[in-house]
Short mmCIF file of the C-alpha atoms (twelve columns), coordinates in Angstrom:
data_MODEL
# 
_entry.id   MODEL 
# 
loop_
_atom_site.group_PDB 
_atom_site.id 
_atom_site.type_symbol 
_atom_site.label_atom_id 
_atom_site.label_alt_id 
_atom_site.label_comp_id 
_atom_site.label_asym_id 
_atom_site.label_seq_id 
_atom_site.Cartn_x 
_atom_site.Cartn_y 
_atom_site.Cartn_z 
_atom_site.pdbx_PDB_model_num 
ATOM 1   C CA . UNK A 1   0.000   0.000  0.000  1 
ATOM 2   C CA . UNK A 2   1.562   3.387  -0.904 1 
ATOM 3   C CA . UNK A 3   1.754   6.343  2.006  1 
ATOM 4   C CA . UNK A 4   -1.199  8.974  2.025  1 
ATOM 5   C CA . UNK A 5   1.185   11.941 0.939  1 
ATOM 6   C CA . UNK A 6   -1.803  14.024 0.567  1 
ATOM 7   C CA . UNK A 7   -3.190  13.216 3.873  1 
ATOM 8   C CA . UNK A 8   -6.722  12.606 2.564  1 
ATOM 9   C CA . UNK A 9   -8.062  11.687 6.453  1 
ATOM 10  C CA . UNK A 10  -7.208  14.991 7.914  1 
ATOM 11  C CA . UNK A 11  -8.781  16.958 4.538  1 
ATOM 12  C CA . UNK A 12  -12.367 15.416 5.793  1 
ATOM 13  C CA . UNK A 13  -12.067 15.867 8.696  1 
ATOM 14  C CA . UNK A 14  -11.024 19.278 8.292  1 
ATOM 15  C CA . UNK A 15  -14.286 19.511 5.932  1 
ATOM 16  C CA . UNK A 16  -16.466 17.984 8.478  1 
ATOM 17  C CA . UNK A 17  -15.352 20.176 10.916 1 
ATOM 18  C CA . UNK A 18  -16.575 23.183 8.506  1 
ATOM 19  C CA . UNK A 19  -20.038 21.553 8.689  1 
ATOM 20  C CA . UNK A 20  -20.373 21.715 12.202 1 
ATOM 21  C CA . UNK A 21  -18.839 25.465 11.900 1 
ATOM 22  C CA . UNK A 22  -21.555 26.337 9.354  1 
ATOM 23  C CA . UNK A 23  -24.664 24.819 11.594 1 
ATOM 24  C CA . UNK A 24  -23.707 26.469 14.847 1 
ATOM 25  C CA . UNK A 25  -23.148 29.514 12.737 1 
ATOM 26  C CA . UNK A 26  -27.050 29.511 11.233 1 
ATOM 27  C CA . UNK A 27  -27.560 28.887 14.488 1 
ATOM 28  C CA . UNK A 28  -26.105 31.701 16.228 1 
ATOM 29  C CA . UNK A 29  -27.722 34.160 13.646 1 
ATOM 30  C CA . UNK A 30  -30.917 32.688 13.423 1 
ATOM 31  C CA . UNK A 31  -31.836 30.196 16.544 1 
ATOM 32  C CA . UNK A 32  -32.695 26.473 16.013 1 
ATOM 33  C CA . UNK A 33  -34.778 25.327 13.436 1 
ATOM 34  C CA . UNK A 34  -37.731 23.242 14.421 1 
ATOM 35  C CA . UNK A 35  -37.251 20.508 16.643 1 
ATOM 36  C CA . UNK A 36  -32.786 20.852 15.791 1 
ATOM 37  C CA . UNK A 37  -30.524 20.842 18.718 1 
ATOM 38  C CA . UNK A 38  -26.768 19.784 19.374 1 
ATOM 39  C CA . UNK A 39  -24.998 17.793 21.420 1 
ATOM 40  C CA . UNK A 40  -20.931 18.665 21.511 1 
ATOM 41  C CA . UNK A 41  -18.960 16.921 23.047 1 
ATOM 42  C CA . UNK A 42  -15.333 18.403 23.636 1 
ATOM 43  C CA . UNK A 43  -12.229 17.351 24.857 1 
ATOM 44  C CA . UNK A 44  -11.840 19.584 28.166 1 
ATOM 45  C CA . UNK A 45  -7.927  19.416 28.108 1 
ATOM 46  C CA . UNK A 46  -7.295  20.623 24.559 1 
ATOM 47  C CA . UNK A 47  -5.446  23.555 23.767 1 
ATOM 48  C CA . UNK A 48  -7.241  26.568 23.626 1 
ATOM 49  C CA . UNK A 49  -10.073 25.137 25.129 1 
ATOM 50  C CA . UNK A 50  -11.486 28.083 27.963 1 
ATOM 51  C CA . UNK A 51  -14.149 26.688 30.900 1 
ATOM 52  C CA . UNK A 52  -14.248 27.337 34.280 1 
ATOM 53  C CA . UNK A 53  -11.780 25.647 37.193 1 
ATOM 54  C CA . UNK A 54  -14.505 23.939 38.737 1 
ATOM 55  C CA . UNK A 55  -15.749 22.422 35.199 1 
ATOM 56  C CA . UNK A 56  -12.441 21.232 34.655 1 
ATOM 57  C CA . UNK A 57  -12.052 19.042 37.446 1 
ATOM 58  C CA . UNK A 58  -15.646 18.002 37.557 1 
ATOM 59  C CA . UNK A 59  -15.007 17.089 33.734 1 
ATOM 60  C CA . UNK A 60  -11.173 16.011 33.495 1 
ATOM 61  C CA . UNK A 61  -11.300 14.534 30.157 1 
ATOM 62  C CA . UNK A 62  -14.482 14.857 27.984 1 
ATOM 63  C CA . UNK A 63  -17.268 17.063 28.312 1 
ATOM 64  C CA . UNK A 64  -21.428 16.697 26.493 1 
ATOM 65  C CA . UNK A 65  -23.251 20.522 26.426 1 
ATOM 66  C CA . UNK A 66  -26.462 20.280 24.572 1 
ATOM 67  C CA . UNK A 67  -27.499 23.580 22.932 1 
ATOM 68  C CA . UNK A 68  -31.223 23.607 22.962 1 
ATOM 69  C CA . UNK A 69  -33.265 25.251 24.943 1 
ATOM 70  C CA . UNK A 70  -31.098 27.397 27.577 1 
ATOM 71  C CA . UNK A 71  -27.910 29.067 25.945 1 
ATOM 72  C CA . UNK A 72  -26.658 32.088 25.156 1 
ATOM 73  C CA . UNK A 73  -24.885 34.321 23.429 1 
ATOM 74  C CA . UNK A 74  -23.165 31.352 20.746 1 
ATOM 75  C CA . UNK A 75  -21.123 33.248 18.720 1 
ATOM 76  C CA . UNK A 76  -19.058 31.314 15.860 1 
ATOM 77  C CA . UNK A 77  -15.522 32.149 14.689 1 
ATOM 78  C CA . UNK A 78  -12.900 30.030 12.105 1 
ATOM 79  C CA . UNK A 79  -11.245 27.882 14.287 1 
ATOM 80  C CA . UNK A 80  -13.576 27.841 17.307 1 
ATOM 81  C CA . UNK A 81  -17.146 28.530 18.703 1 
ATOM 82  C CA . UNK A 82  -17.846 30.177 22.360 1 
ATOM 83  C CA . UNK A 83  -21.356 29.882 24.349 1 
ATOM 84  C CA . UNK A 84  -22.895 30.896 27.329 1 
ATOM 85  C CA . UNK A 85  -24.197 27.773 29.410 1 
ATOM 86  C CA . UNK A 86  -25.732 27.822 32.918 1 
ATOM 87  C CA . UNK A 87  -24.245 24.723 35.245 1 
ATOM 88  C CA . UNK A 88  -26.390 23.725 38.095 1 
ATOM 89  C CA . UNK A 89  -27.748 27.013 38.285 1 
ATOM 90  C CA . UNK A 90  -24.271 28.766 38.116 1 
ATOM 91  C CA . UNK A 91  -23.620 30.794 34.591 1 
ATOM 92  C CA . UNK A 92  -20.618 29.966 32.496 1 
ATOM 93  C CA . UNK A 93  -19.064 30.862 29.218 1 
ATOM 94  C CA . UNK A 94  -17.109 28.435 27.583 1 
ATOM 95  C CA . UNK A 95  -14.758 28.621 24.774 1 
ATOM 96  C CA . UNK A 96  -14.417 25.582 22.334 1 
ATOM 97  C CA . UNK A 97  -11.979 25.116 19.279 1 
ATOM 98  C CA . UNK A 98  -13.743 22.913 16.328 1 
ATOM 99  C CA . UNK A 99  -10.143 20.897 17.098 1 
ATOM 100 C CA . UNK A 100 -11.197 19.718 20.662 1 
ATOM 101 C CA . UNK A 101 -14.331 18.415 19.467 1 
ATOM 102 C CA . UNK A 102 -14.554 14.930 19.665 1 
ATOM 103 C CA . UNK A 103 -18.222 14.392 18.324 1 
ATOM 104 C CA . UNK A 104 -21.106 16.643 17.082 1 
ATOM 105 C CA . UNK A 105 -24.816 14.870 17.064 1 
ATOM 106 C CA . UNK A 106 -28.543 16.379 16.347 1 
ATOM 107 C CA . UNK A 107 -30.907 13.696 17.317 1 
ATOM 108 C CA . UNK A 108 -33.932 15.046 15.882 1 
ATOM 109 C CA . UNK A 109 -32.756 14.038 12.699 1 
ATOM 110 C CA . UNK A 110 -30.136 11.436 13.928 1 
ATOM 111 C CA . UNK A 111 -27.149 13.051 12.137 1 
ATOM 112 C CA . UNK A 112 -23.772 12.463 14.376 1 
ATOM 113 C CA . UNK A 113 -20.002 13.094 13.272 1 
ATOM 114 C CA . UNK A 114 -17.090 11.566 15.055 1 
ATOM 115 C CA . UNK A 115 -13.514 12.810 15.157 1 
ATOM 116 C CA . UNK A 116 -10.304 11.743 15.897 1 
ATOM 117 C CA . UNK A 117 -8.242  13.931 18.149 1 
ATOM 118 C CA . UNK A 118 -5.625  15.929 15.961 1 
ATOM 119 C CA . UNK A 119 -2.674  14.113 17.657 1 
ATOM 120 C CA . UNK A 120 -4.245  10.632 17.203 1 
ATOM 121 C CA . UNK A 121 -4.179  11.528 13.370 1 
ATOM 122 C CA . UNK A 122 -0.746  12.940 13.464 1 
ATOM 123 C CA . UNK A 123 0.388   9.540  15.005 1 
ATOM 124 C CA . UNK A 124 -1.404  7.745  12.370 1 
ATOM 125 C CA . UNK A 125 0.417   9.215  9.773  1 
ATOM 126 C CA . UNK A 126 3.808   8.643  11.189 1 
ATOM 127 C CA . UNK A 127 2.780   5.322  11.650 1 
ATOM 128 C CA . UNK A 128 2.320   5.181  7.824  1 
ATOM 129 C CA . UNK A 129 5.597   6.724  6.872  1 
ATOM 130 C CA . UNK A 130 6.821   3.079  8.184  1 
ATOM 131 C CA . UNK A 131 5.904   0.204  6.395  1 
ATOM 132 C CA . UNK A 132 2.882   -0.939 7.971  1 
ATOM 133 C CA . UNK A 133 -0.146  -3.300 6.420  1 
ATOM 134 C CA . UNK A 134 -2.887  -1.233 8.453  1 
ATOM 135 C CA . UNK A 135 -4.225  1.799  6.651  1 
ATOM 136 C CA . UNK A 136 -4.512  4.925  9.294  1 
ATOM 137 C CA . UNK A 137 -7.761  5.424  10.840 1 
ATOM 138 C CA . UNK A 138 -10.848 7.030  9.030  1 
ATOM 139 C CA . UNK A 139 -12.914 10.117 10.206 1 
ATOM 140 C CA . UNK A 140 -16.090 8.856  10.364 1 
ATOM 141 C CA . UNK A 141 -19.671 9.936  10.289 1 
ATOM 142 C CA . UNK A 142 -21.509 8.077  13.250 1 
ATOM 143 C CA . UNK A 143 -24.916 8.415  15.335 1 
ATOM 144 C CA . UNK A 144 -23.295 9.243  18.309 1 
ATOM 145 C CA . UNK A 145 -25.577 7.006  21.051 1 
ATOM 146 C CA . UNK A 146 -25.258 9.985  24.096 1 
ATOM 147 C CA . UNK A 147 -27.158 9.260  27.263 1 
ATOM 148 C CA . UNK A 148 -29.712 12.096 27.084 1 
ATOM 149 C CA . UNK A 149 -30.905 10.729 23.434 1 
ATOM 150 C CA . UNK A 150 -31.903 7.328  24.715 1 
ATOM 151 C CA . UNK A 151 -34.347 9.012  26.602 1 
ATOM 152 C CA . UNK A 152 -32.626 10.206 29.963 1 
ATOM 153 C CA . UNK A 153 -32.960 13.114 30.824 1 
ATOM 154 C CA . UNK A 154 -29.290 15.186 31.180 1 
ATOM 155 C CA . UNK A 155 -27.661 15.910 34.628 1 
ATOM 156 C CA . UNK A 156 -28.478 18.878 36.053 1 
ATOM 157 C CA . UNK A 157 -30.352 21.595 33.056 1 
ATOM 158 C CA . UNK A 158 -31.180 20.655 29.498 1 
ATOM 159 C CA . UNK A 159 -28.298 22.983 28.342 1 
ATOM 160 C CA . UNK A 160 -25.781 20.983 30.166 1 
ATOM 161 C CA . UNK A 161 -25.213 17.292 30.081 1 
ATOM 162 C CA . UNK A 162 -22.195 16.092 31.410 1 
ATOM 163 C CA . UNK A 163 -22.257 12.519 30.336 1 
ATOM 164 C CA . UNK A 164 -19.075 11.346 28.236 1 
ATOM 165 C CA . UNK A 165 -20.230 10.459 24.652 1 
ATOM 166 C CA . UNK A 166 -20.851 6.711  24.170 1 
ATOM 167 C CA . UNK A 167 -20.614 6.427  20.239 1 
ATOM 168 C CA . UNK A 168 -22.545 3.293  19.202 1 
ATOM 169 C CA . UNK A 169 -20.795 0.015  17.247 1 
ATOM 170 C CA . UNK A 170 -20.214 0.146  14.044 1 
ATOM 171 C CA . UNK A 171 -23.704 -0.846 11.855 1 
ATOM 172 C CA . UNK A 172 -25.798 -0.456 15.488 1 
ATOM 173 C CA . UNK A 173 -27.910 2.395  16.259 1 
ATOM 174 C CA . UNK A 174 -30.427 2.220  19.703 1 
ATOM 175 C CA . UNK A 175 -32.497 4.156  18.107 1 
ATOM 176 C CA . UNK A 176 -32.992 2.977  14.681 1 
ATOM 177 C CA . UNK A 177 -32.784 4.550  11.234 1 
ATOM 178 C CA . UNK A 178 -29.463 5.986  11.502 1 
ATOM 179 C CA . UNK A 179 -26.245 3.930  9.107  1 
ATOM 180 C CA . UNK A 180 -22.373 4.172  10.291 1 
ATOM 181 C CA . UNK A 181 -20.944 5.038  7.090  1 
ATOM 182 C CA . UNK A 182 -17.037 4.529  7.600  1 
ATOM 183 C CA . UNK A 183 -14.732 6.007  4.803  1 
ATOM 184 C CA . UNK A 184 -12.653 2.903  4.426  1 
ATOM 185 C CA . UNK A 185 -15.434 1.366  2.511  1 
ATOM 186 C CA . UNK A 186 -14.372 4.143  -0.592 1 
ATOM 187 C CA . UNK A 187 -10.986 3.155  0.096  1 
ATOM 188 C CA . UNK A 188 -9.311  0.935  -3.295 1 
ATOM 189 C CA . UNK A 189 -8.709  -2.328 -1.804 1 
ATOM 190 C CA . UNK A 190 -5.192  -3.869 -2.979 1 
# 
């Protein structure tokens, strides 16, 4: 198999990224849509991400906010998106590069992207430059199964779920309807 000079994985995910840019921006200028709202979830210690001290330990790792009914002031820029949330009562305003997020899903119309983390792509491709049989891991385009769409409710307010993402298996979906479509299945097989 010959190395992915071009980097092809990163290029859609980069693209998919701009999708989720482009919705929260329609959002931002003109509210949800119908029965639309987002669940992001975010990796808490990536760089540039901004959230309180006391989020950051409650949430060490990963981090669900669900932008639906009680948010504010979502305002959209190139490489990140920032949003006024309230936590157990208690008003924050976080900041959130499109790089830390680690997936993106509207269940009323069970659409859900997964990412890789930057560095987990970075390693893939130096794992290529060595001759290796594997091919690097795909961005895909998942449901992402979170807690609060299989019908529980979130922790604490509607705008704030804290449950860690729980993407479902490959070709599964709890709640029907919804197809894991994994870009290796466009890839030429030797």
């Amino acid at each position: 198999m010959s190395k992915d000079v071009l980097r092809y994985d990163l290029m859609v995910q980069d693209a998919l990224k701009g999708v989720v840019r482009k919705i929260l921006t329609e959002a931002a200028r003109d509210g949800l849509p119908g029965e639309h709202h987002f669940y992001v979830t975010f990796r808490t210690g990536a760089p540039g991400v901004r959230l309180s001290q006391r989020l950051r330990e409650k949430h060490p790792e990963e981090m669900t906010i669900v932008l639906q009914h009680q948010f504010w002031d979502l305002s959209v820029g190139e490489h990140s998106f920032e949003v006024g949330l309230s936590f157990s009562g208690v008003p924050e305003r976080l900041l959130v590069p499109f790089d830390a997020i680690s997936t993106f899903f509207d269940p009323s119309v069970q659409f859900g992207l997964k990412f890789e983390a930057q560095d987990q792509a970075e390693d893939a491709a130096s794992q290529d430059a060595e001759p290796a049989e594997a091919p690097p891991t795909p961005a895909k385009i998942v449901p992402a199964a979170l807690p609060a769409a299989k019908g529980k409710a979130p922790a604490a307010e509607p705008a704030a779920a804290s449950a860690k993402a729980e993407p479902a298996a490959e070709g599964e979906d709890s709640r029907g309807g919804a197809e894991v479509v994994s870009l290796d299945s466009f890839r030429k097989k030797p």
